[in-house]
PDB file of N, CA, C and O in Angstrom:
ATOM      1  N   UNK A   1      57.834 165.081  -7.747  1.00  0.00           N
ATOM      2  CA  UNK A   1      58.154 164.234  -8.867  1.00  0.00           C
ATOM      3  C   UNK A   1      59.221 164.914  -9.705  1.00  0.00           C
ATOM      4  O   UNK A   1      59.476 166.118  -9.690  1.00  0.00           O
ATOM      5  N   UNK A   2      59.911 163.821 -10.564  1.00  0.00           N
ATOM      6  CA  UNK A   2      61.368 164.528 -11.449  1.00  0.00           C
ATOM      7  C   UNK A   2      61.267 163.552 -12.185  1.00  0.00           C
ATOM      8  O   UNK A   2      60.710 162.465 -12.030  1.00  0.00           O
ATOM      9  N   UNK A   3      62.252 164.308 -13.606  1.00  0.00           N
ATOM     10  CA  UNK A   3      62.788 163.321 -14.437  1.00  0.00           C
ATOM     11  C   UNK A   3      63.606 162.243 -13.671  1.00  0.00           C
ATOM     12  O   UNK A   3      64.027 162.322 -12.517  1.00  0.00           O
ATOM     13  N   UNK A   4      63.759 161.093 -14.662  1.00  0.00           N
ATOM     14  CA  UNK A   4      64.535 160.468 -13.688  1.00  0.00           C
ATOM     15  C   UNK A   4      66.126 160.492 -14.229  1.00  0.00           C
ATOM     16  O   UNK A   4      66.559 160.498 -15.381  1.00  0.00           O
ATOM     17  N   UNK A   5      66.880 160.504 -12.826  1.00  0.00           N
ATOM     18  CA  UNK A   5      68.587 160.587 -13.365  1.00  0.00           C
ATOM     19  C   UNK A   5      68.923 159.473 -14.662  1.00  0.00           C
ATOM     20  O   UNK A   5      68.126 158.540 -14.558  1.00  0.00           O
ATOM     21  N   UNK A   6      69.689 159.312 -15.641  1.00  0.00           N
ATOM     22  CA  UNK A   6      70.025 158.829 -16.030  1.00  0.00           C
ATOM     23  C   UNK A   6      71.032 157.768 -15.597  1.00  0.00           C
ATOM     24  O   UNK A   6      71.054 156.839 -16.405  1.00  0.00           O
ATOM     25  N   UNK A   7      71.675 157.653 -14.814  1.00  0.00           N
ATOM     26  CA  UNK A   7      72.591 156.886 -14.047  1.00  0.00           C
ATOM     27  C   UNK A   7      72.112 155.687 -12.943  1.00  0.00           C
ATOM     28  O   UNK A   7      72.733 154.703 -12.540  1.00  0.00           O
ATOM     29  N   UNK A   8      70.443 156.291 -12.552  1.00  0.00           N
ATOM     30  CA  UNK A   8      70.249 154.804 -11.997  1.00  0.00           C
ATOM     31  C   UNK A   8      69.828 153.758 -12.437  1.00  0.00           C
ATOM     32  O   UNK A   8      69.319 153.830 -13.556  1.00  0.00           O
ATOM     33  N   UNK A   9      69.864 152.510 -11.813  1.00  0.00           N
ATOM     34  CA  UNK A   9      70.010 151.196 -12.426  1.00  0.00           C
ATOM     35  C   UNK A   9      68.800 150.851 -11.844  1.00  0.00           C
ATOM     36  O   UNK A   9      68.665 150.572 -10.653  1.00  0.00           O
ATOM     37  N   UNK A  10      67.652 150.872 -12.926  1.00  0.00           N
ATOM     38  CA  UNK A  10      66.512 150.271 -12.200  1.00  0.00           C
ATOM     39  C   UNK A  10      66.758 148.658 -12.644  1.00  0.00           C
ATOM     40  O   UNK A  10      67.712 148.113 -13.200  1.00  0.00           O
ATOM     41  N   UNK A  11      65.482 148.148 -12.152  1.00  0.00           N
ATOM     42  CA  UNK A  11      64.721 146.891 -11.743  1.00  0.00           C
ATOM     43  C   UNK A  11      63.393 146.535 -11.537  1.00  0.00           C
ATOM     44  O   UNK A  11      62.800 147.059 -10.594  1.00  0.00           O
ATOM     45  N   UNK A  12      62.677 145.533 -12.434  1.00  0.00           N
ATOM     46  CA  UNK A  12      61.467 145.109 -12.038  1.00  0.00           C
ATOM     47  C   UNK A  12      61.510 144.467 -10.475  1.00  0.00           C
ATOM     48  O   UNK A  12      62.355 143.861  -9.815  1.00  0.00           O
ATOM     49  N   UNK A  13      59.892 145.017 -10.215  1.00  0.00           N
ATOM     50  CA  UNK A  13      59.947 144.823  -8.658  1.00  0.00           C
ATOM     51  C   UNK A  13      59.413 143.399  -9.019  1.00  0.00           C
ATOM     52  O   UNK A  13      58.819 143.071 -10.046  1.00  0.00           O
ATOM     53  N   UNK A  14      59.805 142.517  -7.795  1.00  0.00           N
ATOM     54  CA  UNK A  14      59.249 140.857  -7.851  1.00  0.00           C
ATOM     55  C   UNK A  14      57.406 141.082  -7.545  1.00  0.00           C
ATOM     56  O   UNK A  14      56.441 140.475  -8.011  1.00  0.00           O
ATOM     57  N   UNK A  15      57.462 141.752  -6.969  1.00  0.00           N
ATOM     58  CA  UNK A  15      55.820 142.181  -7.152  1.00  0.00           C
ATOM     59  C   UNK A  15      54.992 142.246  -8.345  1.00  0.00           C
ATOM     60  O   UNK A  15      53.923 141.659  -8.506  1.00  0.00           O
ATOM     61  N   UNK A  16      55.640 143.089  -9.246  1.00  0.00           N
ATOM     62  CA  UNK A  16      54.978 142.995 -10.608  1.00  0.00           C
ATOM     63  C   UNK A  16      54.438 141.889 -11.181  1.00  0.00           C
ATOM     64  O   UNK A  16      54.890 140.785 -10.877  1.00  0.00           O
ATOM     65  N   UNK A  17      53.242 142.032 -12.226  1.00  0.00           N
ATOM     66  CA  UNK A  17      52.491 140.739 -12.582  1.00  0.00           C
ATOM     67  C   UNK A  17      53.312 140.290 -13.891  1.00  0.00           C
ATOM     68  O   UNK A  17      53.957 140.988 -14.674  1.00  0.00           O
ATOM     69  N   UNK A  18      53.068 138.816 -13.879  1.00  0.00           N
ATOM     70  CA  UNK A  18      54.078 138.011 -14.788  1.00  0.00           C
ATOM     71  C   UNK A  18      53.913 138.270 -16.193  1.00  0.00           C
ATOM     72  O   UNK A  18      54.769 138.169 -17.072  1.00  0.00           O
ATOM     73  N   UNK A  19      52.338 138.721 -16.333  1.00  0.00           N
ATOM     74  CA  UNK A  19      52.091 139.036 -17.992  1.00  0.00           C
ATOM     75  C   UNK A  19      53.068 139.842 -18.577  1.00  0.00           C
ATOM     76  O   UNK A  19      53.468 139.640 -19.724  1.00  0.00           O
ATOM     77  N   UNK A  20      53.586 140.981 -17.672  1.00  0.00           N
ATOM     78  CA  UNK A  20      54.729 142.278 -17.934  1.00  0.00           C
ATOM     79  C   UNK A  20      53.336 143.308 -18.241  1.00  0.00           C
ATOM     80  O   UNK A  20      53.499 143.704 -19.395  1.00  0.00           O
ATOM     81  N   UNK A  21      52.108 143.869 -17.716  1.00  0.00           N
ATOM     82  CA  UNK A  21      51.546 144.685 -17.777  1.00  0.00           C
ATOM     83  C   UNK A  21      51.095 145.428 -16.504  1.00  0.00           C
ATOM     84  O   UNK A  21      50.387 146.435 -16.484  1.00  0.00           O
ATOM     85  N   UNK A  22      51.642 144.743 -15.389  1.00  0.00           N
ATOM     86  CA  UNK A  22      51.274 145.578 -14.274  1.00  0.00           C
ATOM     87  C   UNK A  22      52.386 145.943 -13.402  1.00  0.00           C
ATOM     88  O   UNK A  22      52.425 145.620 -12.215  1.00  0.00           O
ATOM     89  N   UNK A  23      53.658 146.892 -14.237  1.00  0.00           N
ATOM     90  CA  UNK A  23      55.158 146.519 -13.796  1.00  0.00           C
ATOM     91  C   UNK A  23      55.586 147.864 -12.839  1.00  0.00           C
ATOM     92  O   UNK A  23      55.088 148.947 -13.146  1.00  0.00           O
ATOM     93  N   UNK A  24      56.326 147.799 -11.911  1.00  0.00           N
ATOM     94  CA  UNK A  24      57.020 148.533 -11.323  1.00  0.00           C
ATOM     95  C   UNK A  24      58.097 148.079 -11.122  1.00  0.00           C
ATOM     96  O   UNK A  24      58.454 146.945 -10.804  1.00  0.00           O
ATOM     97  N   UNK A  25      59.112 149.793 -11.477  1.00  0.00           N
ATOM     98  CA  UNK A  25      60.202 149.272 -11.490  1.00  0.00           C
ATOM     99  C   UNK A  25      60.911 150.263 -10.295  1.00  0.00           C
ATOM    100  O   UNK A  25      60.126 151.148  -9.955  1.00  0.00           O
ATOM    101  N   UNK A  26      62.040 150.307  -9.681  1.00  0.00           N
ATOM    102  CA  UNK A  26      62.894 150.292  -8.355  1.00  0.00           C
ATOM    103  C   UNK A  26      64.055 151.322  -8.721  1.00  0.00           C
ATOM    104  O   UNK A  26      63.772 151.474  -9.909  1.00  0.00           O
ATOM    105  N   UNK A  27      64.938 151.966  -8.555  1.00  0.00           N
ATOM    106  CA  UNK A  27      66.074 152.030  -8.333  1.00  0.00           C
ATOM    107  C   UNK A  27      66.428 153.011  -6.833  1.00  0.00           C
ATOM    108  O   UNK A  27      65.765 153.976  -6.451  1.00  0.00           O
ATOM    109  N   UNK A  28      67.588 152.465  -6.200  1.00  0.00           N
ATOM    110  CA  UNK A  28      68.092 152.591  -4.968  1.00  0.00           C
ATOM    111  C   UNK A  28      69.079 154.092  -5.413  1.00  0.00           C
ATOM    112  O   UNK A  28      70.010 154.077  -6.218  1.00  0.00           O
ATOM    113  N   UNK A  29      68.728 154.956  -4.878  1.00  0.00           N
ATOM    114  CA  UNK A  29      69.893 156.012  -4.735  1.00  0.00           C
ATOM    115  C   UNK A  29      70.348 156.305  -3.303  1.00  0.00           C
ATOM    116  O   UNK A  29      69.979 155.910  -2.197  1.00  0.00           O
ATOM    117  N   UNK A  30      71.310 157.165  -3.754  1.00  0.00           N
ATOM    118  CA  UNK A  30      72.222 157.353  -2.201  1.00  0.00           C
ATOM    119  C   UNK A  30      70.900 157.683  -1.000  1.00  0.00           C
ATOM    120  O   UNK A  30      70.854 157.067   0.065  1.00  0.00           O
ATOM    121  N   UNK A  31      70.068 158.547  -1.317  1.00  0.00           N
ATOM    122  CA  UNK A  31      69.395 158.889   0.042  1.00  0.00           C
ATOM    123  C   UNK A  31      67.877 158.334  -0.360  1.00  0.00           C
ATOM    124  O   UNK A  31      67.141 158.161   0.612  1.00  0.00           O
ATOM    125  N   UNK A  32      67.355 158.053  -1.581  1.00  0.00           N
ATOM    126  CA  UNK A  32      65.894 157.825  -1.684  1.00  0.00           C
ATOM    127  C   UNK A  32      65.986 156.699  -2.610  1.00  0.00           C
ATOM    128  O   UNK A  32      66.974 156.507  -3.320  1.00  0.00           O
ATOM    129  N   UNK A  33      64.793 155.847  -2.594  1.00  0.00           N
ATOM    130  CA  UNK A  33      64.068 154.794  -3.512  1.00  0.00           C
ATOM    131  C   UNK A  33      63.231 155.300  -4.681  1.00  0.00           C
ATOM    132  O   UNK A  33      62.048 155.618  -4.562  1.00  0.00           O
ATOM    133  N   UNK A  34      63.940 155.355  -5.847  1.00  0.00           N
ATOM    134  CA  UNK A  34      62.852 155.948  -6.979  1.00  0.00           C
ATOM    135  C   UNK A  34      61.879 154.617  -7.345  1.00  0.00           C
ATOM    136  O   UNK A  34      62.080 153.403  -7.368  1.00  0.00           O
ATOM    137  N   UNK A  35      61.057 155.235  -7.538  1.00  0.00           N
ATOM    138  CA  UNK A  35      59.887 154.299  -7.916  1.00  0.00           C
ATOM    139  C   UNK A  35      59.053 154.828  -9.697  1.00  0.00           C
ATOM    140  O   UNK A  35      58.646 155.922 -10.088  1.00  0.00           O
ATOM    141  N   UNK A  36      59.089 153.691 -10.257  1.00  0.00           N
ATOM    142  CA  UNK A  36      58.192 154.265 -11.619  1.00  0.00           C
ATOM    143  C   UNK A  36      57.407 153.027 -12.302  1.00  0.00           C
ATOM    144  O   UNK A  36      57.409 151.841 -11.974  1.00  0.00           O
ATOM    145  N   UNK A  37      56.752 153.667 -13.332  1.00  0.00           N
ATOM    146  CA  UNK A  37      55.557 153.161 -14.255  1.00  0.00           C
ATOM    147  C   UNK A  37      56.901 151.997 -15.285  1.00  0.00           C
ATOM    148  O   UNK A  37      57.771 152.789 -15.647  1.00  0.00           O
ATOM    149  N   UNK A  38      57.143 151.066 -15.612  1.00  0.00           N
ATOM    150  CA  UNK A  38      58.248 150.507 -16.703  1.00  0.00           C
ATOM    151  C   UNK A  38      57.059 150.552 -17.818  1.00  0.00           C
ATOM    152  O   UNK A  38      57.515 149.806 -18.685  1.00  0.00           O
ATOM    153  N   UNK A  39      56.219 150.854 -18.127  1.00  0.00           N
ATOM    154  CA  UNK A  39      55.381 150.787 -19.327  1.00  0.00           C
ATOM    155  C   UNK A  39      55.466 152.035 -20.101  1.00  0.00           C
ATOM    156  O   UNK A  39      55.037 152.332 -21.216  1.00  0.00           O
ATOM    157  N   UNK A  40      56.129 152.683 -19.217  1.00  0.00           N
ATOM    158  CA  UNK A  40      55.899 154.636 -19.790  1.00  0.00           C
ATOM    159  C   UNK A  40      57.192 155.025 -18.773  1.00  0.00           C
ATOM    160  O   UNK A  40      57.013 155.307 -17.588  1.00  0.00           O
ATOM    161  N   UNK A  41      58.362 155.002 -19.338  1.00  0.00           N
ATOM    162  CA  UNK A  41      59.366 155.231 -18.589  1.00  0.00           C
ATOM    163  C   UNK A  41      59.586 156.881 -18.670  1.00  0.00           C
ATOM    164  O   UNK A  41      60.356 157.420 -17.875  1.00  0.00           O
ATOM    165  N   UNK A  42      58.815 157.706 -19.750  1.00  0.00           N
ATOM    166  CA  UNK A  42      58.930 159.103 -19.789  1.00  0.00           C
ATOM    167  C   UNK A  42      57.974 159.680 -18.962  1.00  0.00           C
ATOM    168  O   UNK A  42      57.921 160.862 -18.620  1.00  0.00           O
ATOM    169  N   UNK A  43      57.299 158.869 -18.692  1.00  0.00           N
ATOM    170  CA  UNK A  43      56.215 160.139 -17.271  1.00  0.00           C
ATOM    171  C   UNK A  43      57.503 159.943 -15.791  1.00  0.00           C
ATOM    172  O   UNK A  43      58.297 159.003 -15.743  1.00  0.00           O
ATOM    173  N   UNK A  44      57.424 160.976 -14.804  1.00  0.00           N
ATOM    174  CA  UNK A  44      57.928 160.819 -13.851  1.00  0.00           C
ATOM    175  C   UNK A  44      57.754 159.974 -12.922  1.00  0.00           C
ATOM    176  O   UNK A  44      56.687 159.515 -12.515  1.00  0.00           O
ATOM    177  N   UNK A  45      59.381 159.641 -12.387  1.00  0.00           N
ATOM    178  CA  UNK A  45      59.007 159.148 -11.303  1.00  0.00           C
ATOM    179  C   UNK A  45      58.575 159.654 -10.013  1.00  0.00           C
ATOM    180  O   UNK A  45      57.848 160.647  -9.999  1.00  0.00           O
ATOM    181  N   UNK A  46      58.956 159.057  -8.844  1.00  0.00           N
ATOM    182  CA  UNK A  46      58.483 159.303  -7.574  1.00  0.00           C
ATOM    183  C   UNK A  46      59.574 158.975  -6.391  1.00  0.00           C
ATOM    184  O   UNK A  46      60.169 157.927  -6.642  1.00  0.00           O
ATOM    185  N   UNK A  47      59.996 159.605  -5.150  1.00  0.00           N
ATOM    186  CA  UNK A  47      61.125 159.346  -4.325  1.00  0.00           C
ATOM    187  C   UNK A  47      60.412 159.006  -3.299  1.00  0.00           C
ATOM    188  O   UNK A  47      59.330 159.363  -2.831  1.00  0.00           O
ATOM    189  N   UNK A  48      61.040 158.416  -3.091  1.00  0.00           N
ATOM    190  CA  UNK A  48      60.533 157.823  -0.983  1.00  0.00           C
ATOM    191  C   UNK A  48      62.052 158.045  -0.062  1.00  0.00           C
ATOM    192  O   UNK A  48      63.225 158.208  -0.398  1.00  0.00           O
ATOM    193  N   UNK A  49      61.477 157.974   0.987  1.00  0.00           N
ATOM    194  CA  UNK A  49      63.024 157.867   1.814  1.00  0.00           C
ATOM    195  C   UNK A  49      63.041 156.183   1.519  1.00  0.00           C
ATOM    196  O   UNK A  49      62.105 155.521   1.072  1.00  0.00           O
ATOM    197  N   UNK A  50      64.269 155.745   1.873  1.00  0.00           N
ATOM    198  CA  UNK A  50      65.012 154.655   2.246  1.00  0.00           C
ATOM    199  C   UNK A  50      64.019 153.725   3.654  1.00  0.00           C
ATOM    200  O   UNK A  50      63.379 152.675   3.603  1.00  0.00           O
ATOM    201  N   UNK A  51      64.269 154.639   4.740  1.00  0.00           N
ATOM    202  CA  UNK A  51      63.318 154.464   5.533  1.00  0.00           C
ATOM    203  C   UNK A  51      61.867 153.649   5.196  1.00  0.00           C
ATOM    204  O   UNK A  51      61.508 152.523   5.543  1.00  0.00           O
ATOM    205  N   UNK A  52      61.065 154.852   4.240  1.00  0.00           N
ATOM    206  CA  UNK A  52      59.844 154.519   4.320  1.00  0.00           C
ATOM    207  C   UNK A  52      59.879 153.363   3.134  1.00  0.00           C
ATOM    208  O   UNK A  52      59.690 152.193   3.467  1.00  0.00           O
ATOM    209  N   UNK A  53      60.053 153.604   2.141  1.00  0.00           N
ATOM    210  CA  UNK A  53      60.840 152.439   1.095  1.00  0.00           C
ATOM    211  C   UNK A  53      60.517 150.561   2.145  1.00  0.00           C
ATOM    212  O   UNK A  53      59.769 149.673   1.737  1.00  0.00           O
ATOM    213  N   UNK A  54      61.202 150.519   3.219  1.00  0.00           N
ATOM    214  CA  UNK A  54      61.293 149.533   3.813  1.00  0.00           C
ATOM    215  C   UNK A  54      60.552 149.327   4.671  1.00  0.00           C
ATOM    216  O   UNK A  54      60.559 148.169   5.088  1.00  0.00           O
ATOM    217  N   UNK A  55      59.577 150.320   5.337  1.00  0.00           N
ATOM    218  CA  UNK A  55      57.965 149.798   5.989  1.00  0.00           C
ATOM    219  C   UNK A  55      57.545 149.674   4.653  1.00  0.00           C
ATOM    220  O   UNK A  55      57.999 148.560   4.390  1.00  0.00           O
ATOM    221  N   UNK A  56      57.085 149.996   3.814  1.00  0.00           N
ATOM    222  CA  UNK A  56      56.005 149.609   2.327  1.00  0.00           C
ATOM    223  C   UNK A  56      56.352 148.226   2.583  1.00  0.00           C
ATOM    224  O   UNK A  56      55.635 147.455   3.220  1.00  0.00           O
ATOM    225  N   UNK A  57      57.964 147.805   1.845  1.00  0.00           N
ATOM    226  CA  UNK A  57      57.803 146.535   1.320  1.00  0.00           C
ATOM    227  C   UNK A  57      57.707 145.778   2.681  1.00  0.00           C
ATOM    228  O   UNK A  57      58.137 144.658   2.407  1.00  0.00           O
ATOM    229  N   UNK A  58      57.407 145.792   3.862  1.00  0.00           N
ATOM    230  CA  UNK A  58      57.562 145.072   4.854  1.00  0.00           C
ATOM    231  C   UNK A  58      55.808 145.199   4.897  1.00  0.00           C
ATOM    232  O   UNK A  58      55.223 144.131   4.713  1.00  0.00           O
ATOM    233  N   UNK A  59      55.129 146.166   5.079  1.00  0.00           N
ATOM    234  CA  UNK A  59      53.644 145.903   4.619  1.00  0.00           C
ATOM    235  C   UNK A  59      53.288 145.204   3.818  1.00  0.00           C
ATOM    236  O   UNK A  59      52.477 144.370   4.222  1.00  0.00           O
ATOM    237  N   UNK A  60      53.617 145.143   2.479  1.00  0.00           N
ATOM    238  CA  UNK A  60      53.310 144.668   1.362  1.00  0.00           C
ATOM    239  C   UNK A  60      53.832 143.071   1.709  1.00  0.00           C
ATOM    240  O   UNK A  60      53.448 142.082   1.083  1.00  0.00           O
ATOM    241  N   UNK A  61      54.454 143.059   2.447  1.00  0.00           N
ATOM    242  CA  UNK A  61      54.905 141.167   2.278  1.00  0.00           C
ATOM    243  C   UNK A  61      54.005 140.829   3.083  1.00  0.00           C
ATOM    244  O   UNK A  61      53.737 139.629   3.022  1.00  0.00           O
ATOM    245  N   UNK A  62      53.349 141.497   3.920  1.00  0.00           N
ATOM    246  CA  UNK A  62      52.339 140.996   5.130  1.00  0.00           C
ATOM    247  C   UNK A  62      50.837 140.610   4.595  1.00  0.00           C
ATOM    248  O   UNK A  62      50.040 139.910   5.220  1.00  0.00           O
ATOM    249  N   UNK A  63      50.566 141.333   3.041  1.00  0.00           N
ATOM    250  CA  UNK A  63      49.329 140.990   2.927  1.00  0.00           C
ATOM    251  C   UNK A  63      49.234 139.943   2.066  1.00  0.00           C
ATOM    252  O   UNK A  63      48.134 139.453   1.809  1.00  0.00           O
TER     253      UNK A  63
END
């Protein structure tokens, strides 16, 4: 886990619940997918590969 760069451009994931309390948010960097909390943007995020990034959401559309 790391701070997160200042330069990436996150995004609510379409997953997130509509109230805006169960939110995750996205941003794409050159080699990894950061992933974080949008309710508490100062705790860290989290990296995935690119790769694995795209089995998740390909799981996740399956259920």
């Amino acid at each position: 886990m790391s701070k997160s760069p200042s330069y990436l451009a996150w995004f609510k994931s379409s997953y997130s619940g509509s109230q805006g309390d169960d939110c995750v948010e996205v941003a794409v960097a050159e080699q990894t997918v950061r992933v974080r909390d949008s309710k508490d943007v100062s705790r860290p995020d989290f990296a995935v590969s690119r790769d694995g990034w795209g089995r998740f959401v390909r799981f996740a559309s399956e259920c």
